[in-house]
C-alpha positions as CSV (number, residue, x, y, z in Angstrom):
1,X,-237.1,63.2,282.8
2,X,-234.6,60.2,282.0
3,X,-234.2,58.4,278.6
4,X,-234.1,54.8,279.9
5,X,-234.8,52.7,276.8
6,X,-233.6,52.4,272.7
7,X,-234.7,50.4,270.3
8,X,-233.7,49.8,266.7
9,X,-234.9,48.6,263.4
10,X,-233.7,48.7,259.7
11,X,-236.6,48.8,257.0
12,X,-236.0,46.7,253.9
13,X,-237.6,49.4,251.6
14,X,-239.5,47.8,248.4
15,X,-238.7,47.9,244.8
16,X,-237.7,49.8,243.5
17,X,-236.3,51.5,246.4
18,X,-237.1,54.8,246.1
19,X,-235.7,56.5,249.0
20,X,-233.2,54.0,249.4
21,X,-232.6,50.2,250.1
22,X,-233.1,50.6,253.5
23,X,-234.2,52.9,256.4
24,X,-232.4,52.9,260.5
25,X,-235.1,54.0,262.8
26,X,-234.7,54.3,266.3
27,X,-236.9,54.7,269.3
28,X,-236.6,56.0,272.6
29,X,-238.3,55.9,276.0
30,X,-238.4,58.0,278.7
31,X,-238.6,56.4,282.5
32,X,-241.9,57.9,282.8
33,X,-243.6,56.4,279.4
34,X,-242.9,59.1,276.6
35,X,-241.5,57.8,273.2
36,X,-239.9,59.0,270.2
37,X,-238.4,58.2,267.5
38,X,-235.7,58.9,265.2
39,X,-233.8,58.3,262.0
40,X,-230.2,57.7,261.1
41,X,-228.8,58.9,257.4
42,X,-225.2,57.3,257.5
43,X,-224.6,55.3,254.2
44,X,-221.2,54.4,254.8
45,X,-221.4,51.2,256.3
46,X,-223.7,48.5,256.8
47,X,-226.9,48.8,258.9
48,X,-226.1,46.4,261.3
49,X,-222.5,48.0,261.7
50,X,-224.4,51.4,262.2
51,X,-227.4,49.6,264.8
52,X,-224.1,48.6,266.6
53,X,-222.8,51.7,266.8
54,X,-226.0,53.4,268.0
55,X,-226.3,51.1,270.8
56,X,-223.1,52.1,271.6
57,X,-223.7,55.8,271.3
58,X,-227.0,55.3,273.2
59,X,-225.0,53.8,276.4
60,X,-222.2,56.4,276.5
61,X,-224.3,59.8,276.1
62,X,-228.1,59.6,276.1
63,X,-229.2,56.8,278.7
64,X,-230.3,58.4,281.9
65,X,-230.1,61.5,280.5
66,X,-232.6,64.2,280.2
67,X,-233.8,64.3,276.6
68,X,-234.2,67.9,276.4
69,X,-230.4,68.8,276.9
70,X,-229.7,68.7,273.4
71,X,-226.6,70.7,273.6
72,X,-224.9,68.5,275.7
73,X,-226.2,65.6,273.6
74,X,-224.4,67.0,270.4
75,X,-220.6,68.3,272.0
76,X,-220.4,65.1,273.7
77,X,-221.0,62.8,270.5
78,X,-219.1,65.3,268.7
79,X,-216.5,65.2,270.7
80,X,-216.0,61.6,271.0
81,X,-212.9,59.2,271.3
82,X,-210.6,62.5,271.1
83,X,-212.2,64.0,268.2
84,X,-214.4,67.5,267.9
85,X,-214.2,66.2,264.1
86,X,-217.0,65.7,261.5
87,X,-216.9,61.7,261.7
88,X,-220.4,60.8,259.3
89,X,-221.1,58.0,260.7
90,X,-221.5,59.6,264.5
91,X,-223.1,62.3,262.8
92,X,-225.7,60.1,261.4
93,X,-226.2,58.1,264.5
94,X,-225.9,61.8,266.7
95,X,-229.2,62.7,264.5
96,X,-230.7,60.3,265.3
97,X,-231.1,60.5,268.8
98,X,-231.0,63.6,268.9
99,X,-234.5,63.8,266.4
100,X,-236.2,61.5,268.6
101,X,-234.8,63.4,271.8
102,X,-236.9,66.6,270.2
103,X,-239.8,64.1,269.5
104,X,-240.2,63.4,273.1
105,X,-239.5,67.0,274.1
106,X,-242.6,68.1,271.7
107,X,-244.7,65.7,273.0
108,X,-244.0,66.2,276.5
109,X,-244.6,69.7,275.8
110,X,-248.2,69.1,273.9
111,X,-246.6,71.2,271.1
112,X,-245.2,70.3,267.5
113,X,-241.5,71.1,267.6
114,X,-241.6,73.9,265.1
115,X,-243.4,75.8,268.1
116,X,-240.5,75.3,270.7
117,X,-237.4,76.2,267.9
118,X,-239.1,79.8,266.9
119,X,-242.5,79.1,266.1
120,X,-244.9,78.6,262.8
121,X,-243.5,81.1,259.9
122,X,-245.2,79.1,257.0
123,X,-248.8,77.0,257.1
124,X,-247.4,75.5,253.8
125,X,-244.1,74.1,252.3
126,X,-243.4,74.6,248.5
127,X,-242.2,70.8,247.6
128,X,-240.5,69.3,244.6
129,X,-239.7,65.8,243.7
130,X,-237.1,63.8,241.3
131,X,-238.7,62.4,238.4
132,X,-238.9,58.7,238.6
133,X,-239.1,57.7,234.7
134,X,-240.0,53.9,234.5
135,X,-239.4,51.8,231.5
136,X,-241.6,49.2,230.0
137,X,-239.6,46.5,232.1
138,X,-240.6,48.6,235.7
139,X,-237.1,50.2,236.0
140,X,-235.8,53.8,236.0
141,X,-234.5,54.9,233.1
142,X,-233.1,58.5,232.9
143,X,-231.6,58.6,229.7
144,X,-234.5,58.5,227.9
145,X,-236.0,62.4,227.6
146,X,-239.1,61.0,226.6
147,X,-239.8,58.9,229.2
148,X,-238.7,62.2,231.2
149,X,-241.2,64.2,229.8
150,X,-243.9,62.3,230.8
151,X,-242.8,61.9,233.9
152,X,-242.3,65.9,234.8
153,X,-246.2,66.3,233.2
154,X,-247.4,63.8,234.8
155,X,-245.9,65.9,238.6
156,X,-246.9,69.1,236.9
157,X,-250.7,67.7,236.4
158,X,-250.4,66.8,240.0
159,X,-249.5,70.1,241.3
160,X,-245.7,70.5,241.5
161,X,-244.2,73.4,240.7
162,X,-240.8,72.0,241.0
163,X,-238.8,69.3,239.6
164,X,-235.1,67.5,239.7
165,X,-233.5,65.6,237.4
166,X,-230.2,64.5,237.0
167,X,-229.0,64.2,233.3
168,X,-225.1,64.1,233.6
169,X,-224.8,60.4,233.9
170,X,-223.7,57.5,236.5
171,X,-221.6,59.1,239.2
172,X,-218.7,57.5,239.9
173,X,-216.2,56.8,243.2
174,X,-213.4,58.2,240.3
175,X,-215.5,61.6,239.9
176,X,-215.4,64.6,239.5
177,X,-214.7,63.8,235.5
178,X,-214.7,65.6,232.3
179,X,-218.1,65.0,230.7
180,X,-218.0,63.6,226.9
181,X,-219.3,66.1,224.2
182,X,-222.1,63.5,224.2
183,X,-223.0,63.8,227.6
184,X,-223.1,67.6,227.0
185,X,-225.7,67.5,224.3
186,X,-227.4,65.0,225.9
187,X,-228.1,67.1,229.0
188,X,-228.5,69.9,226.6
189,X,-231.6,67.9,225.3
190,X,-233.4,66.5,228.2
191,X,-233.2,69.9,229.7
192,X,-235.0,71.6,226.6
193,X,-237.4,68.6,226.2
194,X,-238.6,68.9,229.7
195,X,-238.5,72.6,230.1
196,X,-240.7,72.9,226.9
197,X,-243.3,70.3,228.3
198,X,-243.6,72.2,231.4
199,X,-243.2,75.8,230.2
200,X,-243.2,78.2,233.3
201,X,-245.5,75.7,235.7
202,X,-242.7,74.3,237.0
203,X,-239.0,74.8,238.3
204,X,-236.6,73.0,236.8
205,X,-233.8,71.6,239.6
206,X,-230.7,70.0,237.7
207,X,-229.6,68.0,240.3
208,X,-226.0,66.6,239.8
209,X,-223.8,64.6,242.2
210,X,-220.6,66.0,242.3
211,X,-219.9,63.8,238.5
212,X,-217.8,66.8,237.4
213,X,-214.5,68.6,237.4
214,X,-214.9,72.6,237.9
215,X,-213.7,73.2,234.3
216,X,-216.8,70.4,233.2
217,X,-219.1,71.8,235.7
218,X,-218.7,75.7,233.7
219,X,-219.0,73.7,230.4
220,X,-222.3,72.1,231.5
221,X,-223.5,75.2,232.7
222,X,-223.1,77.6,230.0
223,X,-225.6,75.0,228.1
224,X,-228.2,74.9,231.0
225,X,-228.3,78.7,231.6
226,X,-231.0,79.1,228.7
227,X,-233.4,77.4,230.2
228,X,-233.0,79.3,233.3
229,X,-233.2,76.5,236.0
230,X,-234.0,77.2,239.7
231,X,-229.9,75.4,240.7
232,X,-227.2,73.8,239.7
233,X,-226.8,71.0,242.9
234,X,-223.4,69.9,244.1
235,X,-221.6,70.4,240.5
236,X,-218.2,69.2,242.0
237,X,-217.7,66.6,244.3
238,X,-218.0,67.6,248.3
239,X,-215.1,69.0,250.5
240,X,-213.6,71.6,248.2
241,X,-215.6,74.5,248.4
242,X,-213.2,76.9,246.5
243,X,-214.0,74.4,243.7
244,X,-217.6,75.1,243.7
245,X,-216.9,78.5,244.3
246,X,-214.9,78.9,241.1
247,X,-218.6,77.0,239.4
248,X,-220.2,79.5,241.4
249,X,-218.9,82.2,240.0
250,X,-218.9,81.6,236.0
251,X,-222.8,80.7,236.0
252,X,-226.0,82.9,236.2
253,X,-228.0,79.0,238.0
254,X,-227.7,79.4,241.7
255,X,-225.5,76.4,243.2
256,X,-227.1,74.1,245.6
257,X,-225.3,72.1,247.6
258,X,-225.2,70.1,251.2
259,X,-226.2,66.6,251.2
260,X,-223.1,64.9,252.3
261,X,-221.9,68.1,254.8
262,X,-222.0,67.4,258.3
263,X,-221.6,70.3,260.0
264,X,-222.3,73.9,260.7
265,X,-218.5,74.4,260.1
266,X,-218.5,73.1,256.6
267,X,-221.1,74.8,255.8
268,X,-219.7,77.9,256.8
269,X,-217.0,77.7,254.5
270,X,-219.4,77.0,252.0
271,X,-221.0,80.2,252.7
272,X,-217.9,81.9,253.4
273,X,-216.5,80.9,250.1
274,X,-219.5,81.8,248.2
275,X,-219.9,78.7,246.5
276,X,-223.6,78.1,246.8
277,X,-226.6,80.1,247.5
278,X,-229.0,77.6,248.1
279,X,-228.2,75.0,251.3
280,X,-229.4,71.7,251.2
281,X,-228.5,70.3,254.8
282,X,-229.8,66.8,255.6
283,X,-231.4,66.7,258.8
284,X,-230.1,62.9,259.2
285,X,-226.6,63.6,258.8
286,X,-225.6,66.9,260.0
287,X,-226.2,66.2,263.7
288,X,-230.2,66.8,264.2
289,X,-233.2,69.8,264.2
290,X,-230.8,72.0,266.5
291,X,-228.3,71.8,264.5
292,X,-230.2,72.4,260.9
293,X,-231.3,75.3,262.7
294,X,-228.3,76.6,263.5
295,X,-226.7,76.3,259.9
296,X,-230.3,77.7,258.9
297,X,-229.3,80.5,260.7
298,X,-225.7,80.8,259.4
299,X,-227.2,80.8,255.8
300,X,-229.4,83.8,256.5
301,X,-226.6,86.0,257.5
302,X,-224.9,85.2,254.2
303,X,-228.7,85.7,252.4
304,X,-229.2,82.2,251.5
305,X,-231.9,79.6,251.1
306,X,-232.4,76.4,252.8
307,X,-234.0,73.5,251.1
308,X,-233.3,70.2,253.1
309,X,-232.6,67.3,251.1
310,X,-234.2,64.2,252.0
311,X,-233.4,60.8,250.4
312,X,-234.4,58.6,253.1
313,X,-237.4,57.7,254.9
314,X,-240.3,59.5,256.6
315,X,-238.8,60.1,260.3
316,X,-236.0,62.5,258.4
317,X,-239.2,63.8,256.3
318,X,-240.8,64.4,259.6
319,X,-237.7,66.4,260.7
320,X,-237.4,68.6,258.0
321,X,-240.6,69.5,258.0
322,X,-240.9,70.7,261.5
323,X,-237.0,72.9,260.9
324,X,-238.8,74.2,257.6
325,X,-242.3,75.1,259.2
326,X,-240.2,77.4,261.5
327,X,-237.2,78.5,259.3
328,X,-237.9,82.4,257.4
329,X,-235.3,81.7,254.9
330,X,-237.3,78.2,253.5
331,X,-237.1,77.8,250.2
332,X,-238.6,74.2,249.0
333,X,-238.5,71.3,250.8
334,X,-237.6,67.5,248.7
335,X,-240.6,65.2,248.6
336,X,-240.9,61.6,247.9
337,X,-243.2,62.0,245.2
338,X,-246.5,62.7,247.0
339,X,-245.2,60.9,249.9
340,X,-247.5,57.9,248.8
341,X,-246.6,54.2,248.4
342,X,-244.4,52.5,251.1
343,X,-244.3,56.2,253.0
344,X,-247.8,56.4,253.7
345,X,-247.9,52.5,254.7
346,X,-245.6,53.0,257.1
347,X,-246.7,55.7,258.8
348,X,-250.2,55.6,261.4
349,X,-251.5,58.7,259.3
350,X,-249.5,60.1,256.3
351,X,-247.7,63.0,255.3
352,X,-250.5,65.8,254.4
353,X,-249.2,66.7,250.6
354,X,-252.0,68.6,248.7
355,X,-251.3,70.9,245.4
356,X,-247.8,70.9,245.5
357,X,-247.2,71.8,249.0
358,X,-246.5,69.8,252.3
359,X,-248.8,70.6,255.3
360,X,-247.2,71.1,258.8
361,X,-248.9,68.4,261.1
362,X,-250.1,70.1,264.2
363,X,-249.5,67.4,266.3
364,X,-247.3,67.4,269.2
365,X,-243.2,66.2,268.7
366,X,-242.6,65.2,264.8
367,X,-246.2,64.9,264.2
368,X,-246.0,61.3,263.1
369,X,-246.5,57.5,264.4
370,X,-244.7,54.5,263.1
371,X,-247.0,51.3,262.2
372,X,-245.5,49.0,264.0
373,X,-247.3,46.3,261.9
374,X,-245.8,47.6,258.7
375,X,-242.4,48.2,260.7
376,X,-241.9,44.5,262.0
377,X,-242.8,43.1,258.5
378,X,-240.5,44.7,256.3
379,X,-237.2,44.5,259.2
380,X,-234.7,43.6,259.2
381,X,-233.1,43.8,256.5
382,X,-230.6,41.5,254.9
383,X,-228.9,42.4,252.1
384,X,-225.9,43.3,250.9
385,X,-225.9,46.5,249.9
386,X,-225.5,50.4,251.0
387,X,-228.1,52.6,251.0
388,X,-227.0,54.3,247.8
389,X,-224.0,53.1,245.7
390,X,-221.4,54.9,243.6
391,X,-220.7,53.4,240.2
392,X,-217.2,51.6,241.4
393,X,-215.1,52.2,237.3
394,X,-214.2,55.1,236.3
395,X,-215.9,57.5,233.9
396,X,-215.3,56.9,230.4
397,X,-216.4,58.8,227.4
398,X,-216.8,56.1,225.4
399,X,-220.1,54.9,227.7
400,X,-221.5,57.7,226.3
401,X,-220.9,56.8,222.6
402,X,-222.9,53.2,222.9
């Protein structure tokens, strides 16, 4: 078996983006007729810089190849132009290819690919969303608790027994910062306003984004502990692990953390260091299923959790479903909502969500099919922006005074 063809397409996602502004999907085809398909999670450049650069990936390590040698696949990406570094941007594309590689593998196989990386451990997937809070103009607003309160009963009444919010405020390229007294109480509040409209139904999952230093990270926690959330995600900003290690250690929350890691080797030192319990790996970015399963692995030595992070669009979802259906040390997997909306246009059939819990498909390979329709309509897209955006000033306290 040969991979002989690519194609590519970037998804204008619509308002108000959940998920992001856009999603990279790729295809592959075998010379004897089997596709798949793929997704890239690399937000650091444009989509039409990253299109090129999976074109150019496709040409020097995948075409002609045999999609099942997935090992070869990932060192030789890795390894590019000199490097055996984490580059994100190879990473993304690496994923990729390699997701739709395992797509074409499963379906060649008749089997989903949670059968061929260990087999079924769980018929159902514990899920949790963000609240999306809207204000009476359509747009998010999360710094009003109330609006936040209906929100999390409103994915309570639907079944959830988890949910994320992130109360700490913009996140800047400047942080990690010291948060204002302000932002402290206001965190304070939304925390006990939504903890007391969903009592012990639901998890709560404060889900920060690196905003703070260590010393503001402890200060933030000490005032969450009462309410006894599920984690504390990526306190500090990425890359430092003793940082997060030093959180770690002065809090009773269990750290999260993983999103922007690429690697099994960075998460290792996570691991290593102790500075999170709970590993969030994006199946997009860190180089494909094989490798998710491999830093799967590395967290259950240490006796941590994986719960895959998913921002993007329903290819990644796909992914993460099939590494969670087979992984023992699953914890909760990030949903979309209900996976409703734009997600189930876009898919032939959508993700099964019922009660709070995702449903492993049992179809061969990821267990999903593009529209094509829907895909040609909404590509490609033209804007400006990223994917997701960092505030580009600095923190200042006195935002939190007006």
């Amino acid at each position: 078996m040969q991979v002989d063809k690519l194609t590519t397409n970037i998804v204008c996602t619509p308002s108000p983006h959940v998920g992001g502004m856009y999603w990279i999907f790729l295809g592959l085809e075998t010379k004897c007729g089997i596709q798949g398909v793929g997704e890239v999670y690399a937000a650091t450049f444009h989509p039409e810089v990253v299109v090129k650069a999976i074109n150019d990936t496709f040409e020097h390590y995948l075409k002609g190849h045999d999609p099942h040698h997935i090992e070869r696949l990932y060192r030789e990406c890795y390894s590019s132009g000199f490097t055996q570094r984490p580059d994100l941007t190879m990473m993304g594309v690496l994923s990729g290819l390699e997701m739709a590689c395992w797509d074409i593998v499963g379906k060649s196989a008749n089997k989903p690919i949670y059968e061929l990386i260990g087999g079924k451990v769980h018929e159902k997937l514990r899920s949790y969303t963000y609240l999306y809070p809207v204000d009476k103009n359509g747009q998010h607003d999360y710094e009003d608790p109330g609006l936040g309160v209906e929100c999390a009963t409103e994915y309570k009444d639907k079944g959830f027994t988890a949910i994320k919010f992130d109360p700490a405020g913009p996140y800047s390229a400047y942080s990690g910062h010291q948060l204002s007294l302000a932002r402290l109480k206001h965190c304070e509040n939304y925390c006990r306003r939504v903890k007391d409209a969903v009592g012990d139904d639901c998890d709560i999952l404060i889900g920060t984004h690196g905003q703070m230093t260590p010393a503001s990270a402890i200060r933030l926690a000490k005032r969450l502990e009462q309410f006894d959330p599920l984690w504390f995600e990526e306190p500090v900003p990425p890359g430092q692990s003793s940082a997060m290690a030093e959180v770690a250690k002065k809090t009773s929350i269990p750290v999260a953390t993983g999103e922007r890691l690429t690697t099994k080797y960075e998460f290792f030192d996570v691991l290593k260091s102790k500075a999170a319990s709970i590993i969030q790996m994006n199946l997009g970015r860190v180089g494909g299923i094989l490798e998710a399963k491999k830093i799967a692995s590395l967290a259950e030595v240490f006796y941590a959790q994986i719960a895959p992070h998913l921002y993007n669009g329903p290819v990644g979802a796909a992914a993460s479903i099939q590494l969670a259906t087979a992984t023992p040390n699953f914890l909760i997997q990030e949903s979309i909502q209900t996976w409703g909306g734009f997600y189930e246009e876009i898919l032939m059939e959508p993700i099964i969500w019922r009660e709070g819990y995702i449903i492993p498909s049992t179809k061969p390979g990821l267990g999903i099919e593009l529209n094509k329709k829907v895909v040609e309509a909404s590509s490609p897209y033209k804007g400006k922006k990223l994917h997701i955006s960092m505030n580009p000033k600095p923190y200042s306290v006195s935002d939190d005074l007006t």
